[in-house]
N, C-alpha and C positions, 0 to 999 in steps of 0.2 A: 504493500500500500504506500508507504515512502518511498519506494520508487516511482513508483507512477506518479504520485504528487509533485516531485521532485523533476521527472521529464514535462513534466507537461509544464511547469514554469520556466524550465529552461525551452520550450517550444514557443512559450509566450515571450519570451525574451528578459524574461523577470529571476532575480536570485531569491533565495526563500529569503536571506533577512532583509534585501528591499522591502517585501509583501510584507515580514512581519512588523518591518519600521514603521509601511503605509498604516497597517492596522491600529497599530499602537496611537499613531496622532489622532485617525481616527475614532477611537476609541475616548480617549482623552480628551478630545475636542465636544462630544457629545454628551460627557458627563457633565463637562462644563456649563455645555448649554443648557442641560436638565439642571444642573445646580439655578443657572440665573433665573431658572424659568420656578422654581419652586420659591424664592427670593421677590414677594411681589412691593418691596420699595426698594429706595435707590439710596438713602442713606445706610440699610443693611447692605448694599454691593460693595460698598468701599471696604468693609473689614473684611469682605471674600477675596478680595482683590489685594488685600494687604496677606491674606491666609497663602494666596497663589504664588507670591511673591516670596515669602518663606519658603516656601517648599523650592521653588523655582532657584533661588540660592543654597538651600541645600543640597542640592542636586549637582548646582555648578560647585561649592566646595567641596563633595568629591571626586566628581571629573578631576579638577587642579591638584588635586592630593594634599590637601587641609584636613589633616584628621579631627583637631581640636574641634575646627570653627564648623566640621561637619558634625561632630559628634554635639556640640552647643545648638546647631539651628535643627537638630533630628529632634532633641529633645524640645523645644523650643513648637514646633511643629504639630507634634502631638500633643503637648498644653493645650496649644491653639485650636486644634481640633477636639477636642475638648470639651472648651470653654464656649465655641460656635454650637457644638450640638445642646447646651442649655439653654443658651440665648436663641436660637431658633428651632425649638423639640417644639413648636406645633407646625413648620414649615418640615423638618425631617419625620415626624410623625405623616401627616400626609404623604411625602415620599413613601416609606417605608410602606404604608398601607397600599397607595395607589399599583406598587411593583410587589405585594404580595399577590393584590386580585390579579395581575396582568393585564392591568388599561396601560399600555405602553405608548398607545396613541398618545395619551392624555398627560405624559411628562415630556411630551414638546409641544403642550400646546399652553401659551400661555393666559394664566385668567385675566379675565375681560375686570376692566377699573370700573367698580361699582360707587359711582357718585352722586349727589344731586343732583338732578335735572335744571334744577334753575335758583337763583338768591334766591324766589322768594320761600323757597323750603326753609334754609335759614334763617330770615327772617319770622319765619310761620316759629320755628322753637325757640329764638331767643325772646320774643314776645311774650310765648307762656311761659318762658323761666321768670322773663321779672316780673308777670302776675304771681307765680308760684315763689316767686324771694319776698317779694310783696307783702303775701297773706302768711310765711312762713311753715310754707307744706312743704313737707322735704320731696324727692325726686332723682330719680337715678335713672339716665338715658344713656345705652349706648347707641353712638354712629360708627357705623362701617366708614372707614377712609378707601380701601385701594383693593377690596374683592369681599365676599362674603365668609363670616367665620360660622368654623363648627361649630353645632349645636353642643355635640358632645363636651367643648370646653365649659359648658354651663353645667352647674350642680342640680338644678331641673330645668326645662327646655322653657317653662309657661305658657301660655294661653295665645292660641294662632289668632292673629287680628286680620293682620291685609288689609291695611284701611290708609289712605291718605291723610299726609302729617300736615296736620291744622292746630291750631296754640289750643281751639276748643277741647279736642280730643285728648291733649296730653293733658290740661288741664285737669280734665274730668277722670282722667284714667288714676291722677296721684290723688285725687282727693281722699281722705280719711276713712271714710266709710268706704270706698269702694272697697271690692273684693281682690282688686291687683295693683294697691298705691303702694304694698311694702317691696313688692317687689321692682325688677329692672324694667325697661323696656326698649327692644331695637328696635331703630330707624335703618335702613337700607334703601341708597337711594331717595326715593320721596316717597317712600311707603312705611307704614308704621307693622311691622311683622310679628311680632310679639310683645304680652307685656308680663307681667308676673313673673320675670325672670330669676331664680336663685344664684349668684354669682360665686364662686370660690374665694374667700378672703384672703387677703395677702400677710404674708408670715413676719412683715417687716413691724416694727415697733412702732405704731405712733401716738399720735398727741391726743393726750384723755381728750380734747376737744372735739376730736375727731369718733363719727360713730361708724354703725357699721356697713350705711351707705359708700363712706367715705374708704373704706378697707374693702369693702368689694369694689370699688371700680379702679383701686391700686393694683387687685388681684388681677383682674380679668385683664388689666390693661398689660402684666406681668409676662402674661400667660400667651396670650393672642398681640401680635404686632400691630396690625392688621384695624385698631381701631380706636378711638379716643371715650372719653364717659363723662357729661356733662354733672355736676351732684347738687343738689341744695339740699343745704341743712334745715333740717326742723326746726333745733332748735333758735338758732340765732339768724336765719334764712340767707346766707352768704352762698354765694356760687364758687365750684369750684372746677377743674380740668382737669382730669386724670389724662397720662399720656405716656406709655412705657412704664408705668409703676411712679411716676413721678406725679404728685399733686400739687397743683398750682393753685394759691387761693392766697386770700379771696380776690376775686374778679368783678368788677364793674360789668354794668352791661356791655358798653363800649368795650370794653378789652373784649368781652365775652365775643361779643360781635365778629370784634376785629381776627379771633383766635381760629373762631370760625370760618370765614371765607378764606383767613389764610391755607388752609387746611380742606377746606369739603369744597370751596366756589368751584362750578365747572368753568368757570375763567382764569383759573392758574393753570398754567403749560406742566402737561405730566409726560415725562418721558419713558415708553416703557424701559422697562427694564431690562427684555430680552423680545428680540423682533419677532417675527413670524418667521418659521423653517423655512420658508423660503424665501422670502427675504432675505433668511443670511446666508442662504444656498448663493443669492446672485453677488451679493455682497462679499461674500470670502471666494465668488469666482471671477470674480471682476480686481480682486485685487491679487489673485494668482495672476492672472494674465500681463497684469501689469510689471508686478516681481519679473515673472519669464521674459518679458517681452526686455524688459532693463537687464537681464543677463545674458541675450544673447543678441543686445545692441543694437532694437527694431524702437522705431519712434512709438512712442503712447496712443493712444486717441485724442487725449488733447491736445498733443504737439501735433497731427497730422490734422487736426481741425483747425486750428490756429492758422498752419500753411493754409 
């Protein structure tokens, strides 16, 4: 059987470790792409890109023969890999699941940015936060920013709505007496999807001030990249911002405002992350040709368009 493999790439004109070279980039290239593609913000790419670049020098100090500075960045590497699979275990959890079932399609294909449709959705929830800071009803909203999160990250799923987000509706949904004001509620898009949500509390210490609105939307926001958590407090009705486990308070409505459009307006420029397969099919074929074309000293297409 290695013989015949063996002739028949020497009839192709190919030696097996060219083949196994070409495999190899390929292989590497596509993990890549599945890594950027499970990756749905652009502030998480730069620590990938700084992880790539470790690795990418440990590699070259052993080619050079640097044992030290190889055996320093090997360890250094695997910290770092790590340290990434905590900070993104609900971005590798989905991998992991998605390539258990064998949807293979579905890790090159990248998720669709789930935003507002328009300010006035924003506008529609900052209105009922400061009727709700107002009358001092607490309140706990989460917004999807850049694709929809698992339900499963939620301690119970709550009550299906599907209703368009109006300051009335959220109003009415935190009021005291309701049957769903202690719990969460998500916004996706300009749809109101659930409310009664139980959230996972966050394990970090904080201020007697703080209740336990305030420690679920630390948690979830820990947990899940993927989304920010609007809170007001009961008792002293101050608003506040969860965002990566970080709690920003108190907040004016203005700042509130201002937090918001920077973050959810579909008028800020979002750049995906990772293109469409093909896309980067014509894109890394268009800059092969151009590489080949400069090494074996053929004008470009823009130099010949130029002329």
């Amino acid at each position: 059987m290695r013989d015949w493999w063996k002739q028949w790439l020497t009839n192709l004109g190919w030696s097996q470790s060219l083949l196994l070279g070409t495999l190899d980039i390929v292989l590497v290239l596509a993990l890549t792409y599945m890594i950027l593609v499970i990756i749905s913000e652009r502030r998480t790419l730069w620590m990938v890109r700084g992880f790539i670049i470790l690795m990418l020098a440990s590699a070259l100090s052993g080619r050079l023969g640097l044992p030290l500075l190889n055996f320093v960045l090997e360890k250094l590497v695997i910290g770092c890999a790590v340290a990434m699979a905590v900070a993104l275990q609900s971005e590798f959890r989905r991998f992991l699941e998605q390539l258990g079932r064998g949807e293979f399609r579905q890790l090159f294909q990248p998720a669709n940015l789930t935003i507002p449709k328009s300010d006035s959705v924003i506008d529609e929830i900052v209105d009922a936060v400061k009727e709700l800071s107002k009358n001092r009803i607490g309140a706990l909203l989460i917004l999807e920013t850049t694709g929809p999160i698992d339900e499963r990250d939620f301690s119970v799923p709550g009550v299906k709505l599907n209703a368009d987000v109006s300051k009335e509706l959220i109003q009415t949904i935190f009021q005291p007496k309701t049957l769903l004001h202690d719990g969460a509620t998500l916004v996706r898009g300009s749809r109101i999807v659930s409310s009664g949500i139980i959230l996972p509390l966050s394990g970090r210490t904080a201020s007697r001030q703080l209740g336990t609105r305030h420690r679920a939307a630390m948690g979830i926001t820990e947990r899940v990249e993927n989304c920010i958590c609007v809170v007001v407090s009961e008792e002293t009705g101050s608003i506040s911002l969860a965002e990566r486990g970080i709690l920003n308070r108190p907040l004016t409505i203005r700042k509130l405002k201002e937090s918001l459009d920077a973050r959810l307006s579909p008028t800020v420029d979002r750049e995906a992350v990772a293109p469409g397969l093909f896309s980067l099919g014509r894109q890394i074929g268009g800059k092969a040709l151009t590489l080949v074309s400069r090494l074996i000293g053929l004008p470009s297409t823009a130099s010949r368009n130029k002329k």
